[in-house]
N, C-alpha and C positions, 0 to 999 in steps of 0.2 A: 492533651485535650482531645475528646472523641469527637470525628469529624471525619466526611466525603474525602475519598483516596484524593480529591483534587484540594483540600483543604487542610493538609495535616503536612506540616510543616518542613525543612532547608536544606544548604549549603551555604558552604562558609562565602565569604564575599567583603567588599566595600564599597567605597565609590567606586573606587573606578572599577571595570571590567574582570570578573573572577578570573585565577588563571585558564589562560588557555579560550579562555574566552572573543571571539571577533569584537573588532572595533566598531564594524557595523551590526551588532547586533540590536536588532526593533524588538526584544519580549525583554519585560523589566519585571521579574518577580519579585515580589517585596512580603519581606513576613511581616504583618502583625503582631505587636507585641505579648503573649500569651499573659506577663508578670503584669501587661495594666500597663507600659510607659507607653511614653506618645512616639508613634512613628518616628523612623528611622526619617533623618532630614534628606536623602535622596530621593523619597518617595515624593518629596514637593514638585522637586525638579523631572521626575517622571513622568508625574499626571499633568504640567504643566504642557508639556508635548507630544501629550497621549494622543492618538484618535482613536482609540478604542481598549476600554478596560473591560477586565473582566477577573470576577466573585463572588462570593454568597452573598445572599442580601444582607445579610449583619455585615460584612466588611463591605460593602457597598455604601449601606448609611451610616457610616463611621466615620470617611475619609471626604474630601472636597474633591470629587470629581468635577473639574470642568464643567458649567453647561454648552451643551452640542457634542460633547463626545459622548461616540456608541457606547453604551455597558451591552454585557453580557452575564446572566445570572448564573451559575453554575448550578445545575444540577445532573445528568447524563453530561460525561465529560465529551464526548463524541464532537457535539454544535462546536463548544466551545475553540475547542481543536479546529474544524475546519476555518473557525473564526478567524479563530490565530494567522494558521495558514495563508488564508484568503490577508489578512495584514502585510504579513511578511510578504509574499507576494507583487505588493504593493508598495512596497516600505512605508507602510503608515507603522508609526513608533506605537507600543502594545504596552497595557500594565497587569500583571493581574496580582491578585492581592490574595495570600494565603494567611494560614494561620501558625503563630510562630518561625519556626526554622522549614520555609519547606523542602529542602533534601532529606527529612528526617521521614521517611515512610511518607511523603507529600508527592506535591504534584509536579518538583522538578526533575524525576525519574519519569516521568506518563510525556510530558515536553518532549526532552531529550531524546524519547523514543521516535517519539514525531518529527523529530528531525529539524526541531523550531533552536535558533540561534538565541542564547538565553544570557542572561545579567541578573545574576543573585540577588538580592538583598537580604540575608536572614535578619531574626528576631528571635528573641528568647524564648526554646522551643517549650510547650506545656510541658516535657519531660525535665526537662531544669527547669523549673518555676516548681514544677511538684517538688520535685526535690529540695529547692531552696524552702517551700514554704514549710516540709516537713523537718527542715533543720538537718538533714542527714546529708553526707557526703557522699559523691555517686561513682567516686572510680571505681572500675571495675563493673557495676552493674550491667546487666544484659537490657538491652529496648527493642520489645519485641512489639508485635499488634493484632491484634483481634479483630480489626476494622474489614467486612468483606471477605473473609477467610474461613479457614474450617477453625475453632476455636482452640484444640486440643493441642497443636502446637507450642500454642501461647502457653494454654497452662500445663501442660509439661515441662517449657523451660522455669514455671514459676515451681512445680514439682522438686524440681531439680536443683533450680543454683538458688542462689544467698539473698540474690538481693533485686529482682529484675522489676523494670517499668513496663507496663501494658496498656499501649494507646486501643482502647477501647470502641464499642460503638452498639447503639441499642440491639440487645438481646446476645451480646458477646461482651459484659461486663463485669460490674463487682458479685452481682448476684450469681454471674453463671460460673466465676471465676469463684470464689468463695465456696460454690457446693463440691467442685470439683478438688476444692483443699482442703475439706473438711477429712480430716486423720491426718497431713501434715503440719508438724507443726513452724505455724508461721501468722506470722501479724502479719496485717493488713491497712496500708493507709490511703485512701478517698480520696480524692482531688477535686472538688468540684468550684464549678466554674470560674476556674481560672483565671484572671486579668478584669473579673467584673465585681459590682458591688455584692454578689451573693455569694462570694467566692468562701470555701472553708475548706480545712482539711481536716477528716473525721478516721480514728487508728480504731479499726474491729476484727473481729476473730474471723476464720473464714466462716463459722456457721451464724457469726450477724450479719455479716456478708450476702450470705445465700438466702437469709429472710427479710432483708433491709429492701428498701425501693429507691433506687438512688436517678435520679438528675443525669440529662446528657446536657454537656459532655461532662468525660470526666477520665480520670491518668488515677489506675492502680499501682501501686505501689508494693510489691509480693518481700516481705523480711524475716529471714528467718531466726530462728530464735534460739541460738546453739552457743552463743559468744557473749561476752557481757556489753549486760545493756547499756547505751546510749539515751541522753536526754533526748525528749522528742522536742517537737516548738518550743523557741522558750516565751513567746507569746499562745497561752492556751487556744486554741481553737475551738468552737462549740461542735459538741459530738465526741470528744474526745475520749478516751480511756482512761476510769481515774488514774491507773499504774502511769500513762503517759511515759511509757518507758518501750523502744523498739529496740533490738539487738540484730546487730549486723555482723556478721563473720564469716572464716572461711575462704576470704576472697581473695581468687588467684593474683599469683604478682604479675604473671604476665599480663593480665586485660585481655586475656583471650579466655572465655568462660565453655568453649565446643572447640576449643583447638585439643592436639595430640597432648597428652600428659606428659610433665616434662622426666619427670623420672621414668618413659617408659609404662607399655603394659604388658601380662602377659608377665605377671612379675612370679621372681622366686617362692615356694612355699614359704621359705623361713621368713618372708617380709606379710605372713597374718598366721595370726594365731588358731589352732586349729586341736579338734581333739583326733586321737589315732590313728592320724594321716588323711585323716577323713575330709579332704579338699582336692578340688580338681587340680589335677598336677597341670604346671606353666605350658607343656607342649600341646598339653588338649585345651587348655583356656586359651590360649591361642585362638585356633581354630575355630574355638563356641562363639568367640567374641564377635570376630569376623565374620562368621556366620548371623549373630545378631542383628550386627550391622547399627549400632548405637552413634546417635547424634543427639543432638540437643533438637528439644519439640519432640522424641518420643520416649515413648512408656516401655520398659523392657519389666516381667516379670523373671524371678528367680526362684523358683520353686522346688523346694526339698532344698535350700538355702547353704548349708554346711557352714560351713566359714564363714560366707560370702562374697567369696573372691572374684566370683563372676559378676554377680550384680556390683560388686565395691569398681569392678574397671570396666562395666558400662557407664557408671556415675562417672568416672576418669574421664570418661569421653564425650561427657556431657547428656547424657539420657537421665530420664527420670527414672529410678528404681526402686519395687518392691519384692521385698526380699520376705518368702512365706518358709519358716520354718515350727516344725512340731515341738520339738526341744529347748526349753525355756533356754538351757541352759547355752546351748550354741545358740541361741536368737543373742544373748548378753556378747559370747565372741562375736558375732558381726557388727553388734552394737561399736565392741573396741574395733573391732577391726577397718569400721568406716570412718571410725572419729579421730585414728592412727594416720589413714591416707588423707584426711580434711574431704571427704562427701557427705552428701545426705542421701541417707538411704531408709525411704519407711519400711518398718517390720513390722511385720501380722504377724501373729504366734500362732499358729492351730494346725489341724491336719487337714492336707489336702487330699479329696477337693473340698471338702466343706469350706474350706477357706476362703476360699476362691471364689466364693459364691456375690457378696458383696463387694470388690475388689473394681475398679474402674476399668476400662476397658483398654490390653494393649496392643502395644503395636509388635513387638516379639516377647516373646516367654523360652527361657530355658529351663527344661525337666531335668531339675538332678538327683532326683529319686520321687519312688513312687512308681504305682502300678500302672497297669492299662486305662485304670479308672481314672485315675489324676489324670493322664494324656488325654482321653475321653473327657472331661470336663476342659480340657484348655483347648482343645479341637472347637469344641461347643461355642469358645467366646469369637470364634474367625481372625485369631491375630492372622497379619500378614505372614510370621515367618514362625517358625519353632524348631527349638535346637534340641534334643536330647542326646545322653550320654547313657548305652548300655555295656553294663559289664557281661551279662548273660545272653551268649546268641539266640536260646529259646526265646528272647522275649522282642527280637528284632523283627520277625516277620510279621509276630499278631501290631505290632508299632508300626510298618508300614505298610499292612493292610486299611489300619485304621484311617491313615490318613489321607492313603487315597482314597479311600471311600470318601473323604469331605471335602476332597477334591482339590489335594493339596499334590504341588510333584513334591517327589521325595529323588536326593540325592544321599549317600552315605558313605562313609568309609570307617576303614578300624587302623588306628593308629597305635603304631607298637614301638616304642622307645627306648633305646637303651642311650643311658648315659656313662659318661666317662668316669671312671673308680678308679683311686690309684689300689696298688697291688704292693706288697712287703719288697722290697730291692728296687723299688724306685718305677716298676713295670705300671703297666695302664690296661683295665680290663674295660670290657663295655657290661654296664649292671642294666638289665632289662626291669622295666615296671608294666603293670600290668596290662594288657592290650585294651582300647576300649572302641566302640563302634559309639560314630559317631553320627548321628543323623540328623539332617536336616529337610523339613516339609515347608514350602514357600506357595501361598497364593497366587494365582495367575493374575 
């Protein structure tokens, strides 16, 4: 449920004092229930001894506060804080009231920081409520948020993995998050207003998405659609898709969706398919990857694509990846090649840079082939970081003039590998592969 960084929900808890928690602590956080149940039964015994609450006005006029205890309405968290403060202080006992679980991207992180003595109470955070109302199962899923942030993050990891929840917030929601998936393919499911009489979950493409006008609050839902499908509600919802059919797959066993691959990267050639060697060898993908610098929340493009081996163990790492290649034919190998290691990886078919031209905006790009021009058009979009791989030293100089002219440093080196050969009698040679200069231009 979309909502104020002081109102978006928890940690775990009960009655009595979460671990590690003081015996004398005065702030009694209490979620509200996002699924619609009635308060948690220690919130009675809370507001009973409060002298001072503090929450939005909807969980204000929700709950029986006391008459003669101070509230406090939230909006700029700052007041409320010194409120607090000024409480504790005092030991006058404190309630405030959030929405669902607030450890969950809420307000018991902003506390904590403040150095206020705290007593959990979660509730059922909007992210499980959407989930249950959408009928689907959530291990694994990544929960990320839009709320107060740069938005691209978010819908990179929605780029990216299988199955991810996005606490929302006006003008960083279904419509923004939706034009930015528009060419991945992925259903999309709505959550709107959660726990109240208007409440519905509505399943759209990301381009109804991006033309729909939808209700605060509201918990997106990002599923991709690569696995066989699943029933959605098995009570229809209004809004609904006639197919009513989402598909979930892909999902890591560990529950770490931006942790390290467990098979390793930087893998063998003979682990993707590839035509006439034509893939970046393991010692230089190494290197590029590193250089990349791939985490979950950003956009790495792959350009002059080959195999895809680059882009296939930025996905490994958790990045969103588009992979541009000219060749119908190798675009089909990356296709097996990414559905081989379990990622998702969009592929544009065309020549760069034409390609490139309507493509979203990222955060590193690797050039693995192509001329001046290609680099000149990926210069053009200001990624943070760019990796290229030349085999010809003639074409290293006009590459890092270019880039400092756009005012990028440039670091490089030429990596020359020889690996281990066995020899006839049992001897061991070292077989050289071909040198290649490796560059990298990074924004200040």
């Amino acid at each position: 449920m979309s909502a104020p960084d002081a109102l978006v929900g928890g940690v775990t808890s009960s009655d009595a004092p979460a671990t590690g928690a003081s015996p004398e602590a005065l702030v009694t956080v209490v979620g509200l229930d996002a699924a619609g149940a009635l308060p948690h039964p220690a919130l009675a015994s809370a507001l009973a001894g409060a002298g001072l609450v503090v929450g939005a006005a909807r969980h204000l006029g929700t709950v029986p506060v006391p008459p003669g205890v101070d509230t406090v309405v939230l909006g700029p968290l700052a007041p409320a804080l010194r409120r607090l403060a000024d409480a504790v202080a005092a030991r006058v006992p404190a309630v405030v009231l959030a929405s669902g679980d607030p450890g969950l991207f809420g307000i018991v992180r902003r506390l904590r920081a403040a150095g206020l003595p705290l007593r959990v109470v979660p509730a059922v955070s909007s992210v499980a409520a959407a989930f249950a109302r959408a009928g689907l199962s959530w291990d694994g899923a990544a929960v990320v948020t839009a709320h107060g942030r740069d938005l691209r993050p978010a819908l990179n990891a929605c780029r990216a993995l299988p199955l991810v929840a996005v606490l929302t917030a006006p003008g960083a929601g279904a419509a923004e998050l939706g034009a930015g998936l528009i060419g991945w393919s992925r259903r999309l499911l709505v959550a709107e207003h959660l726990g109240t009489d208007a409440e519905r979950v509505r399943e759209v493409t990301p381009a109804q998405a991006a033309s729909g006008t939808w209700p605060d609050p509201h918990v997106l839902l990002s599923v991709a659609m690569s696995a066989p499908a699943v029933p959605a509600p098995a009570v229809p919802e209004a809004g609904l898709s006639e197919a009513g059919l989402v598909a979930v797959g892909g999902m890591r066993v560990d529950n770490q969706p931006a942790a390290a691959p467990a098979g390793g990267w930087a893998l063998a050639e003979s682990r993707y398919a590839h035509r006439d060697s034509m893939i970046t060898k393991s010692e230089v993908r190494a290197l590029v990857v590193a250089r990349l610098r791939p985490r979950l929340g950003r956009l790495v493009w792959d350009v002059g694509a080959g195999s895809g081996s680059v882009g296939i163990e930025c996905a490994l790492l958790g990045a969103a990846v588009l992979a541009v290649e000219q060749d119908p034919a190798s675009a089909a190998t990356i296709r097996d090649n990414a559905a081989t290691h379990a990622v998702d990886v969009r592929i544009v078919v065309g020549r760069a840079p034409a390609a490139l031209d309507a493509l979203p905006e990222p955060d590193a790009v690797f050039v693995g082939g192509g001329g001046v021009d290609v680099l000149a058009a990926v210069v053009a979009r200001h990624p943070g970081r760019i990796v290229l791989t030349l085999a010809a030293l003639d074409r290293v100089a006009p590459a890092v003039d270019l880039l400092r002219a756009a005012g990028y440093s440039v670091e490089g080196s030429q990596l020359s590998v020889a690996r281990l050969a066995d020899l006839p009698g049992g001897s061991i040679r070292l077989a050289a592969t071909n040198p290649v200069v490796v560059l990298t231009g990074e924004r200040p």
